[in-house]
N, CA, C and O atoms as a GROMACS GRO file, in nm:
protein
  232
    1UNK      N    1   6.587   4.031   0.618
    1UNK     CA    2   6.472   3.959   0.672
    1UNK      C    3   6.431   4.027   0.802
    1UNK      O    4   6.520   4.059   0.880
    2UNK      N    5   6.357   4.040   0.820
    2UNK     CA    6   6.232   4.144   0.951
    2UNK      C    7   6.216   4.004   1.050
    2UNK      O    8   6.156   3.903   1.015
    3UNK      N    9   6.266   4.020   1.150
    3UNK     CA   10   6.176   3.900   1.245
    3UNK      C   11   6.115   4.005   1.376
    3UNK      O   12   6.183   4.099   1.417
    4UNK      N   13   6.008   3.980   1.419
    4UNK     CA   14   5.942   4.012   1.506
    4UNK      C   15   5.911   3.911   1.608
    4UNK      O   16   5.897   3.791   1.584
    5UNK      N   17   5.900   3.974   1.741
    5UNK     CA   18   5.874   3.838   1.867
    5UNK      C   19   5.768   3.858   1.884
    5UNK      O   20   5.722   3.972   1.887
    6UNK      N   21   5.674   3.708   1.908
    6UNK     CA   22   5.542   3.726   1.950
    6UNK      C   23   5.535   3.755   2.089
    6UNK      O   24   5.526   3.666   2.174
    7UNK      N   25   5.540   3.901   2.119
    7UNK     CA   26   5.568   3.878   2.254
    7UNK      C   27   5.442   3.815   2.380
    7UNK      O   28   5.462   3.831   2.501
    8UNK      N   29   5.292   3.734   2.317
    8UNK     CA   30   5.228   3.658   2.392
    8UNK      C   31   5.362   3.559   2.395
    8UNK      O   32   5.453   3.577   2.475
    9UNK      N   33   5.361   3.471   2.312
    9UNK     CA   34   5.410   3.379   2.324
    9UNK      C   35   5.573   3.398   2.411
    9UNK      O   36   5.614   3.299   2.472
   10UNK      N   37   5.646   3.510   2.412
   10UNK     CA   38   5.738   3.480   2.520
   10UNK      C   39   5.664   3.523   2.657
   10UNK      O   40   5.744   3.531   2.750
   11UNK      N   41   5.569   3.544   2.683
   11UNK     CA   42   5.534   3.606   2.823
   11UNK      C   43   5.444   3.465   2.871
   11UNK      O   44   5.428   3.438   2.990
   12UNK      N   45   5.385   3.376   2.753
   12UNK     CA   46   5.323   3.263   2.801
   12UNK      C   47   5.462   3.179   2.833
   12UNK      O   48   5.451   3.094   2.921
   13UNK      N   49   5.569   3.193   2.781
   13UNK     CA   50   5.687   3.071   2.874
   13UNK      C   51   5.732   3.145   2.970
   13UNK      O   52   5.777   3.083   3.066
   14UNK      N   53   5.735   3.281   2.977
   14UNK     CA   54   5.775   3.293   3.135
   14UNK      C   55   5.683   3.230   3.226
   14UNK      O   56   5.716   3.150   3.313
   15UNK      N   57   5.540   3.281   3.195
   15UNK     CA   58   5.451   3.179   3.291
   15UNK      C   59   5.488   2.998   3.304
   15UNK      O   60   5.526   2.927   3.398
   16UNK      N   61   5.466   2.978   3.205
   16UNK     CA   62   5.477   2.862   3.197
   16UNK      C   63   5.606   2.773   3.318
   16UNK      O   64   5.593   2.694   3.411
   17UNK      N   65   5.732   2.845   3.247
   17UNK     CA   66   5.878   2.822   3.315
   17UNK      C   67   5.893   2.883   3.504
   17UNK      O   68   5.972   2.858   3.594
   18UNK      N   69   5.773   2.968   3.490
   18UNK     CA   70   5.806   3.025   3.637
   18UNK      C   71   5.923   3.076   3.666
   18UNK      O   72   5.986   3.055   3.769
   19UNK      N   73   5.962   3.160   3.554
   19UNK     CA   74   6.090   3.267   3.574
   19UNK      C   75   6.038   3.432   3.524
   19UNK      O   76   5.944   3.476   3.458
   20UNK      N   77   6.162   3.496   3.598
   20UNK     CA   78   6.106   3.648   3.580
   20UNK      C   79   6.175   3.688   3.428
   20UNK      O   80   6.241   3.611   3.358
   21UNK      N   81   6.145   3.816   3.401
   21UNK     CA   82   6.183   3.896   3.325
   21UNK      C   83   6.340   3.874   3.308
   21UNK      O   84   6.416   3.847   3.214
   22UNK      N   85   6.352   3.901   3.452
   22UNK     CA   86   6.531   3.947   3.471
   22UNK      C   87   6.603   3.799   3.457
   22UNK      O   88   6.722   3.791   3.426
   23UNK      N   89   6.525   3.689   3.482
   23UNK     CA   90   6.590   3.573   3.499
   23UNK      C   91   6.642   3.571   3.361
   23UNK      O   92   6.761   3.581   3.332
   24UNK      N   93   6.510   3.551   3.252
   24UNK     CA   94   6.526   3.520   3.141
   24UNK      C   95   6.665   3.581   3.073
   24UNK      O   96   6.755   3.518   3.017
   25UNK      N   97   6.653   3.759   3.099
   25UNK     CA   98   6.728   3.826   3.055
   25UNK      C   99   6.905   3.789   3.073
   25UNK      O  100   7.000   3.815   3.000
   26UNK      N  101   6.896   3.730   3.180
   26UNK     CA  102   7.092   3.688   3.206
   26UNK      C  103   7.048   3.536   3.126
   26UNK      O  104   7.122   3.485   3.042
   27UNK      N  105   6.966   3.497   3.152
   27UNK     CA  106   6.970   3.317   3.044
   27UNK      C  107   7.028   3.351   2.914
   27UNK      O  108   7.098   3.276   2.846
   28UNK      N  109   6.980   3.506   2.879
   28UNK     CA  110   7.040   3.487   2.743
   28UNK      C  111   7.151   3.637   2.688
   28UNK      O  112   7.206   3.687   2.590
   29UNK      N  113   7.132   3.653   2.825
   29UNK     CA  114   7.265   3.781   2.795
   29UNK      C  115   7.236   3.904   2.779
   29UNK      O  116   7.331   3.967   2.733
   30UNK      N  117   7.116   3.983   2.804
   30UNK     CA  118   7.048   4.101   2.790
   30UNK      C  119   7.016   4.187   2.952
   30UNK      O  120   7.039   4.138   3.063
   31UNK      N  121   6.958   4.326   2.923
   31UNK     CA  122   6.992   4.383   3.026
   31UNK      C  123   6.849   4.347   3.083
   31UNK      O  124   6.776   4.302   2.994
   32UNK      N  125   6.786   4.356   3.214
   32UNK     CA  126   6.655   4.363   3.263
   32UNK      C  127   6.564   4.486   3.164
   32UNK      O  128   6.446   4.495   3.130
   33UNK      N  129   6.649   4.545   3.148
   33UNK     CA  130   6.524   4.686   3.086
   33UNK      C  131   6.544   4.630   2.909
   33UNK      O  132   6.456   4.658   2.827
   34UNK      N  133   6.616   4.586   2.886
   34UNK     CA  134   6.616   4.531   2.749
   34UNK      C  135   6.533   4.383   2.754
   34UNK      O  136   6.488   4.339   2.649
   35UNK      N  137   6.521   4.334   2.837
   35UNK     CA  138   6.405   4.266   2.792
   35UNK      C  139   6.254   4.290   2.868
   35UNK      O  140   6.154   4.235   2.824
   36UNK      N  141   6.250   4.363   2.967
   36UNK     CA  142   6.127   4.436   2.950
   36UNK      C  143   6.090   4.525   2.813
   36UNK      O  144   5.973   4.549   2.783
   37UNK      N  145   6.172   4.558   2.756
   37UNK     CA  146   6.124   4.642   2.644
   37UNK      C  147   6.042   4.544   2.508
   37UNK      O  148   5.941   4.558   2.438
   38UNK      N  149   6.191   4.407   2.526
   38UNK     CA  150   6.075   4.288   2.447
   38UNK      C  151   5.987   4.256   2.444
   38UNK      O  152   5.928   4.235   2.338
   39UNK      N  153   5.929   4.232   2.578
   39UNK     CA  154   5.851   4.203   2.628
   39UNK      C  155   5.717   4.259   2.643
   39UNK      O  156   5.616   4.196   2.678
   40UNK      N  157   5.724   4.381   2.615
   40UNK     CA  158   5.633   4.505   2.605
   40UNK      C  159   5.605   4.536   2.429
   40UNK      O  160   5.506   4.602   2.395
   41UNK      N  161   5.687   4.492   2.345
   41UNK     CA  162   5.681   4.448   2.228
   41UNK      C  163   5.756   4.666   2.185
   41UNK      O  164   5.760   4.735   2.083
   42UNK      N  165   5.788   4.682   2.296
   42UNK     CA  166   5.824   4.803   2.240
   42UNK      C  167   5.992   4.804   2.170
   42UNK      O  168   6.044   4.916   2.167
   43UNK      N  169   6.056   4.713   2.127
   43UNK     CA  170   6.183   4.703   2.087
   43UNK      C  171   6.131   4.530   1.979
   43UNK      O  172   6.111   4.417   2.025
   44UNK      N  173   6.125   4.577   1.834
   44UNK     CA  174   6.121   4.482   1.734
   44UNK      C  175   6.233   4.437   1.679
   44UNK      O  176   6.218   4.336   1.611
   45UNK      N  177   6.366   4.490   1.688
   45UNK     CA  178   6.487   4.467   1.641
   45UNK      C  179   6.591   4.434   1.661
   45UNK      O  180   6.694   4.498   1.636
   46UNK      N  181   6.576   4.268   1.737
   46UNK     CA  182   6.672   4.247   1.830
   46UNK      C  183   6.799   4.211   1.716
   46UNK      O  184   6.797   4.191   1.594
   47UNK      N  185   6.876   4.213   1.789
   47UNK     CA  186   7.042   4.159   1.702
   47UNK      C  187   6.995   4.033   1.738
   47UNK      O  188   6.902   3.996   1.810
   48UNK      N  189   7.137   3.940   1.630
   48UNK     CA  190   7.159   3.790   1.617
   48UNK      C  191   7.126   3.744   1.789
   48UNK      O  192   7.030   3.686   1.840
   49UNK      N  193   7.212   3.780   1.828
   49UNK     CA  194   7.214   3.728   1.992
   49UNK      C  195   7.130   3.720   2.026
   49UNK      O  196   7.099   3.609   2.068
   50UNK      N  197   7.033   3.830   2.033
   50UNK     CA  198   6.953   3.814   2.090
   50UNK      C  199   6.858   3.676   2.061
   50UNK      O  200   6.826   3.585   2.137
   51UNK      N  201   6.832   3.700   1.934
   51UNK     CA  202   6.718   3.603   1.883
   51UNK      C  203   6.775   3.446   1.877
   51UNK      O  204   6.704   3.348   1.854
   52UNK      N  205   6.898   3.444   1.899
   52UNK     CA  206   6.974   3.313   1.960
   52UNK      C  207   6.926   3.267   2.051
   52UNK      O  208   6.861   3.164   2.034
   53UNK      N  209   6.937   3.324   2.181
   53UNK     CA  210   6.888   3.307   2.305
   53UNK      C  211   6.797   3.259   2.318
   53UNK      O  212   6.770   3.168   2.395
   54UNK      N  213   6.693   3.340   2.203
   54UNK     CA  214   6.547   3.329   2.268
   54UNK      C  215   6.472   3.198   2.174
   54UNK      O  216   6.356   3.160   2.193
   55UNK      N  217   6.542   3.155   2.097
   55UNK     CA  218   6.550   3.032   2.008
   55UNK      C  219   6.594   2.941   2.062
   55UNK      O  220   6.540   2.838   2.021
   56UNK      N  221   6.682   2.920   2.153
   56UNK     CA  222   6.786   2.790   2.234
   56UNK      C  223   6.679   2.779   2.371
   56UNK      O  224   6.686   2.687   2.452
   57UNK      N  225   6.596   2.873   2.378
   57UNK     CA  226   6.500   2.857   2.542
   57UNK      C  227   6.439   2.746   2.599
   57UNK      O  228   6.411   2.731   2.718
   58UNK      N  229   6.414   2.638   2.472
   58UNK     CA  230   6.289   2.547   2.422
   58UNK      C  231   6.407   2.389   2.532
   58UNK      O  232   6.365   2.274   2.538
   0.00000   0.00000   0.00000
């Protein structure tokens, strides 16, 4: 199964939440440049973990 992040939709809850990049990134266990790369939509293939994290955010 292929999952892809909408990465509007995670850059509208950073706004939203009023946290940075880097914040997010230790919330869920990733490096600052690994989730700038999400975030930039230039990295589509996160592992389990990752997409854990970013599923439990809510």
């Amino acid at each position: 199964m292929k999952i892809q992040i909408c990465t509007q939709v995670l850059k509208k809850y950073l706004s939203t939440k009023k946290i940075s990049q880097n914040q997010l990134a230790k919330k869920i266990g990733v490096t600052k440049g690994y989730m700038s790369k999400i975030v930039k939509g230039k990295y589509i293939k996160p592992g389990n973990r990752v997409i854990a994290g970013l599923l439990h955010l809510t």
